[in-house]
C-alpha positions, 0 to 999 in steps of 0.5 A, spaced: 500 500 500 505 504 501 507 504 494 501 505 491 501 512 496 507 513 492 505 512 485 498 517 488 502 522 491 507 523 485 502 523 479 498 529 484 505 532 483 507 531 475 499 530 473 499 536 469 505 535 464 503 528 465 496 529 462 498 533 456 504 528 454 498 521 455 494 526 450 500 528 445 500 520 446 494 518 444 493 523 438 499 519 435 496 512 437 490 514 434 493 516 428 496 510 426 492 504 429 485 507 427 483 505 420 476 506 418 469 508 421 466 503 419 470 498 423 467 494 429 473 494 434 474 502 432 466 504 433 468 499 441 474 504 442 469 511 442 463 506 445 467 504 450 470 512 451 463 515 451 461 509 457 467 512 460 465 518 460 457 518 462 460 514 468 464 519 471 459 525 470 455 521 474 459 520 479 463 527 480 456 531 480 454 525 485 460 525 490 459 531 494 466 534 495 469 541 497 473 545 492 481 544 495 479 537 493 479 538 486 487 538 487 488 533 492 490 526 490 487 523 496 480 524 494 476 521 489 474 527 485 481 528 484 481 521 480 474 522 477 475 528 474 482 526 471 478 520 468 473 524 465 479 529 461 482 522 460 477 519 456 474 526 452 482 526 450 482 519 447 473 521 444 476 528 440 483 524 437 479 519 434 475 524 431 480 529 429 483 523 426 477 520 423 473 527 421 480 530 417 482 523 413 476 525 410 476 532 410 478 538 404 482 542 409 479 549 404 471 547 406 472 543 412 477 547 416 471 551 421 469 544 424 475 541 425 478 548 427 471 546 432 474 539 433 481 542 436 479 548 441 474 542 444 481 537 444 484 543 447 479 545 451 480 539 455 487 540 456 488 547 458 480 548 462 481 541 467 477 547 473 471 547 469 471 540 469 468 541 477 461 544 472 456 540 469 455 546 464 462 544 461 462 537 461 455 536 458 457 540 453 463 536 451 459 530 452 454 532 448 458 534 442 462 527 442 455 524 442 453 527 436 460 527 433 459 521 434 453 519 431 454 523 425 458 517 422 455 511 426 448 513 423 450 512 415 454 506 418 449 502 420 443 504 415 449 503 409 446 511 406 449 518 407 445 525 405 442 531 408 436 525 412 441 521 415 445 527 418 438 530 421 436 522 423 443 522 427 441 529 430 435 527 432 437 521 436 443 525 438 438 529 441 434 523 444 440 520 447 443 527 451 435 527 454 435 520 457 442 521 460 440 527 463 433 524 466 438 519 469 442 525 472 437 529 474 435 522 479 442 522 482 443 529 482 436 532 483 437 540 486 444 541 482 441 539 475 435 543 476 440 550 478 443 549 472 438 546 466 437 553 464 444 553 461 445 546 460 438 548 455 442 553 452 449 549 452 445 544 447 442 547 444 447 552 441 452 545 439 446 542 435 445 549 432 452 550 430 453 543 427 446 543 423 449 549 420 455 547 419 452 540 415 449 545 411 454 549 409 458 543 406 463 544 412 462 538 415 467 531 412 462 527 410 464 521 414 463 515 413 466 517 405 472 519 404 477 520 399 483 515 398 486 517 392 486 522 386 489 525 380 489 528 373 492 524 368 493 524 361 490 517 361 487 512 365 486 505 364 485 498 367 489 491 366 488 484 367 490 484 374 486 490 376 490 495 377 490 501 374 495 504 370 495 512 369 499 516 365 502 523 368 507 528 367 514 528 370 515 535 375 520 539 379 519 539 386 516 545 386 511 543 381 508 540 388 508 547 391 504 549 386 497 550 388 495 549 380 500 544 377 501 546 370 498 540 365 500 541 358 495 539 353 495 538 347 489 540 342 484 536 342 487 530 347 482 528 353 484 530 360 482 524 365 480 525 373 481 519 377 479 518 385 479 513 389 472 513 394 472 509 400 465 506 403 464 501 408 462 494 405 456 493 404 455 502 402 453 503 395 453 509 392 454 515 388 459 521 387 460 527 382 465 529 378 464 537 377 468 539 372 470 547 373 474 553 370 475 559 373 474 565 368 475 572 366 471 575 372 473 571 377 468 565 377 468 558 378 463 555 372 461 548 371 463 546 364 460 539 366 458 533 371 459 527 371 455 521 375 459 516 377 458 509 383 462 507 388 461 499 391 464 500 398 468 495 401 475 496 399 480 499 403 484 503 398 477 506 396 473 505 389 477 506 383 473 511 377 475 516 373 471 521 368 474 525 362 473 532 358 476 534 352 476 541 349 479 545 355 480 552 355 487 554 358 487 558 366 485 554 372 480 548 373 478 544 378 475 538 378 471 537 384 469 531 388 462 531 390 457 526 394 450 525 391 449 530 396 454 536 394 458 534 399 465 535 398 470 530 398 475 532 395 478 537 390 483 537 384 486 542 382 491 544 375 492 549 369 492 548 363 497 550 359 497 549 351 502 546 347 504 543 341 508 537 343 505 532 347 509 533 354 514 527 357 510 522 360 511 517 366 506 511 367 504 509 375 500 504 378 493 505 383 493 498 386 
C-alpha cells in the first residue's frame, strides 16, 4: 500500500505535464492504429470512451466534495475528474483523426478548427471540469460527433436525412442521460438546466449549420486517392495504370500544377472513394474553370458509383476534352454536394505532347 501512496502522491505532483504528454500520446496512437469508421473494434474504442465518460459525470456531480479537493490526490474527485479529461482526450483524437482523413482542409477547416479548441479545451480548462455546464457540453458534442458517422454506418446511406436522423437521436440520447442525472443529482441539475438548455442547444445549432454549409467531412466517405492524368486505364490484374507528367519539386508547391495539353487530347480525373462494405453509392465529378471575372463555372458533371468495401477506396475516373487554358478544378462531390475532395491544375497549351511517366493505383 505504501507504494501505491507513492505512485498517488507523485502523479498529484507531475499530473499536469503528465496529462498533456498521455494526450500528445494518444493523438499519435490514434493516428496510426485507427483505420476506418466503419470498423467494429474502432466504433468499441469511442463506445467504450463515451461509457467512460457518462460514468464519471455521474459520479463527480454525485460525490459531494469541497473545492481544495479538486487538487488533492487523496480524494476521489481528484481521480474522477482526471478520468473524465482522460477519456474526452482519447473521444476528440479519434475524431480529429477520423473527421480530417476525410476532410478538404479549404471547406472543412471551421469544424475541425471546432474539433481542436474542444481537444484543447480539455487540456488547458481541467477547473471547469468541477461544472456540469462544461462537461455536458463536451459530452454532448462527442455524442453527436459521434453519431454523425455511426448513423450512415449502420443504415449503409449518407445525405442531408441521415445527418438530421443522427441529430435527432443525438438529441434523444443527451435527454435520457440527463433524466438519469437529474435522479442522482436532483437540486444541482435543476440550478443549472437553464444553461445546460442553452449549452445544447447552441452545439446542435452550430453543427446543423455547419452540415449545411458543406463544412462538415462527410464521414463515413472519404477520399483515398486522386489525380489528373493524361490517361487512365485498367489491366488484367486490376490495377490501374495512369499516365502523368514528370515535375520539379516545386511543381508540388504549386497550388495549380501546370498540365500541358495538347489540342484536342482528353484530360482524365481519377479518385479513389472509400465506403464501408456493404455502402453503395454515388459521387460527382464537377468539372470547373475559373474565368475572366473571377468565377468558378461548371463546364460539366459527371455521375459516377462507388461499391464500398475496399480499403484503398473505389477506383473511377471521368474525362473532358476541349479545355480552355487558366485554372480548373475538378471537384469531388457526394450525391449530396458534399465535398470530398478537390483537384486542382492549369492548363497550359502546347504543341508537343509533354514527357510522360506511367504509375500504378493498386
Amino acid at each position: 500500500m505504501l507504494g501505491l501512496h507513492k505512485i498517488r502522491d507523485w502523479y498529484g505532483r507531475f499530473e499536469r505535464p503528465i496529462s498533456s504528454f498521455s494526450l500528445i500520446g494518444g493523438f499519435v496512437f490514434d493516428a496510426i492504429f485507427l483505420k476506418r469508421a466503419d470498423l467494429f473494434w474502432e466504433n468499441f474504442w469511442i463506445f467504450i470512451h463515451l461509457f467512460v465518460v457518462a460514468v464519471c459525470i455521474i459520479l463527480i456531480n454525485r460525490v459531494e466534495h469541497k473545492p481544495e479537493e479538486e487538487s488533492n490526490p487523496r480524494k476521489i474527485h481528484f481521480w474522477l475528474v482526471n478520468i473524465l479529461q482522460f477519456f474526452f482526450g482519447g473521444l476528440f483524437s479519434t475524431f480529429l483523426v477520423f473527421y480530417f482523413r476525410s476532410a478538404v482542409l479549404s471547406a472543412s477547416w471551421p469544424f475541425l478548427l471546432l474539433l481542436v479548441l474542444a481537444f484543447v479545451a480539455n487540456e488547458r480548462l481541467k477547473k471547469r471540469f468541477s461544472r456540469l455546464s462544461f462537461q455536458i457540453s463536451l459530452f454532448y458534442l462527442s455524442l453527436f460527433a459521434f453519431l454523425i458517422f455511426f448513423v450512415p454506418v449502420v443504415i449503409h446511406r449518407v445525405g442531408a436525412w441521415v445527418f438530421v436522423l443522427s441529430g435527432l437521436l443525438s438529441l434523444v440520447l443527451i435527454v435520457l442521460f440527463l433524466y438519469w442525472l437529474v435522479r442522482l443529482t436532483g437540486e444541482k441539475f435543476t440550478s443549472q438546466k437553464r444553461r445546460l438548455t442553452i449549452s445544447i442547444s447552441s452545439t446542435f445549432l452550430i453543427i446543423n449549420v455547419l452540415y449545411f454549409t458543406n463544412i462538415i467531412p462527410p464521414l463515413p466517405l472519404s477520399l483515398k486517392d486522386s489525380g489528373i492524368y493524361h490517361s487512365v486505364k485498367h489491366d488484367a490484374n486490376g490495377n490501374y495504370l495512369v499516365d502523368t507528367e514528370y515535375k520539379n519539386w516545386l511543381e508540388y508547391f504549386n497550388l495549380y500544377p501546370n498540365f500541358h495539353l495538347v489540342s484536342g487530347d482528353v484530360v482524365y480525373a481519377f479518385s479513389a472513394v472509400f465506403s464501408p462494405a456493404y455502402f453503395n453509392t454515388g459521387v460527382v465529378h464537377e468539372w470547373q474553370r475559373f474565368d475572366s471575372h473571377g468565377d468558378w463555372v461548371t463546364e460539366g458533371r459527371v455521375n459516377l458509383s462507388v461499391s464500398g468495401g475496399r480499403d484503398g477506396g473505389y477506383r473511377t475516373y471521368s474525362t473532358q476534352s476541349g479545355l480552355l487554358p487558366g485554372h480548373w478544378r475538378v471537384n469531388v462531390l457526394t450525391s449530396d454536394g458534399l465535398v470530398l475532395g478537390r483537384l486542382r491544375f492549369n492548363v497550359v497549351s502546347t504543341n508537343t505532347q509533354p514527357i510522360l511517366k506511367t504509375e500504378v493505383s493498386n
